[in-house]
N, C-alpha and C positions, 0 to 999 in steps of 0.2 A: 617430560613425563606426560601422558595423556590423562586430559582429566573430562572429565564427561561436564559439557556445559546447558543447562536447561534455562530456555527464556521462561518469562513470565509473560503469560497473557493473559487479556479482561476481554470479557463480549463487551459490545457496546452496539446499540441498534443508530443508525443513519437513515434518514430518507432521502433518496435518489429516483432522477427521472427516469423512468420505463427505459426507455432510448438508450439513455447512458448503460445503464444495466445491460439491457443486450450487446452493446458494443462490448462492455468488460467482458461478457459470457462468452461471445466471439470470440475474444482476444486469447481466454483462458484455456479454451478449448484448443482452439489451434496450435499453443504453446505447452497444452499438457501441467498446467499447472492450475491450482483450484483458483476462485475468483477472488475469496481471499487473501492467498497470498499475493495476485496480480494488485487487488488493491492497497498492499501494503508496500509495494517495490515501487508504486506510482505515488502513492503519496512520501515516500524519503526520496524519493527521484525530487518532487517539487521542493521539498524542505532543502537537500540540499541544495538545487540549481539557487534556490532564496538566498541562502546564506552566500552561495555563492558574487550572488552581485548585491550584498549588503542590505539585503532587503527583509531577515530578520526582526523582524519587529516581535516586543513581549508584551503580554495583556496584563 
């Protein structure tokens, strides 16, 4: 059966170097996807490559 799934999401503000930023804008652009979502496919990219070589650590 289909069932309609909604995530939850929160803003949260980060400060990032100029640089970096334009390279995501780059990246976003060229991909067709907002920079948002680029930055959330790159940061569970690193979480899992972490987990991957046991390098999960909890604070």
């Amino acid at each position: 059966m289909f069932q309609v799934k909604k995530k939850e999401y929160v803003n949260k503000t980060f400060r990032i170097e100029r640089e970096l930023l334009e390279k995501l804008c780059e990246v976003a652009q060229q991909e067709n996807i907002s920079v948002n979502e680029l930055v959330v496919q790159c940061c569970e990219y690193a979480l899992d490559d972490m987990k991957a070589k046991g390098k999960n650590r909890k604070n």
